[in-house]
N, C-alpha and C positions, 0 to 999 in steps of 0.2 A: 373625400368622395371623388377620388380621380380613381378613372379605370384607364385601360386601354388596349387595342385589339388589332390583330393583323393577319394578313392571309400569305401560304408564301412564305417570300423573303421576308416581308413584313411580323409573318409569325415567327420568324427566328430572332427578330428585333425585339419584338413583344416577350418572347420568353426570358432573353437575357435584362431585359429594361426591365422584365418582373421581379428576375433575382436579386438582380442589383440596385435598385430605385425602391425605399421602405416606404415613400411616397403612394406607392401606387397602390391602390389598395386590392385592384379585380383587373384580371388577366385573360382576353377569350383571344384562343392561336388556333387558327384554321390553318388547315393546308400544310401543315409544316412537321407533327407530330410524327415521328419514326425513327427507325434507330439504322446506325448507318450503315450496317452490315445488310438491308434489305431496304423495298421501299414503300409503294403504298400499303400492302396488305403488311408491313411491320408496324402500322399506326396500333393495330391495339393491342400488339405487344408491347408497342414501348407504354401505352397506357397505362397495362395492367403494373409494369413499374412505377409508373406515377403515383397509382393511386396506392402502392405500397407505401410510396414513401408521405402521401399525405394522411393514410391510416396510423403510421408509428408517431406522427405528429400532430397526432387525436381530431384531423380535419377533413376524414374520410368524404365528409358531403359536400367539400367544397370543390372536388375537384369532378367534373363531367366530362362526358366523350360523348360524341354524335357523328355517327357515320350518315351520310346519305348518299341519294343517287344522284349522280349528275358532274360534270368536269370539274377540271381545275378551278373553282369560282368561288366565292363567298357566299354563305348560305344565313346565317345566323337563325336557322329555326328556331334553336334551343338557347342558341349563345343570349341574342339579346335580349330578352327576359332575364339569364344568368345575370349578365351586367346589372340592369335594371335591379335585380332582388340586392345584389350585394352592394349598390352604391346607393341604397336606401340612407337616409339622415340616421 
């Protein structure tokens, strides 16, 4: 039941300590999602890859996107509930 979560820089540590750490069970990355050929407005392009790749590996629901309004900041509207469901006992 270990999650863990970053914004940022933080979200580029979080996504790679996702991949790599089989430990970890739940993964929320703010701030950080996009592909490097563009930038904010590539977040849900690079999404919509994401969530390719967690639909071929039958776990379509596990993976969310939440855009909102507001700066550079950490939001967790959506996220920390995310956490909260998946590091259920």
């Amino acid at each position: 039941r270990v999650g863990v979560m970053g914004i940022s820089g933080g979200g580029t540590v979080t996504s790679f300590a996702a991949a790599l750490e089989p430990r970890l069970k739940v993964a929320m990355i703010s701030g950080y999602l996009n592909t490097f050929k563009d930038s904010i407005v590539a977040s849900k392009e690079a999404f919509a890859h994401v969530k390719q790749v967690y639909a071929a590996l039958g776990a379509a629901e596990s993976a969310q996107h939440e855009i909102f309004d507001g700066d550079h900041l950490f939001h967790g509207g959506a996220g920390v509930p995310f956490l909260a469901k998946h590091l259920k006992a």
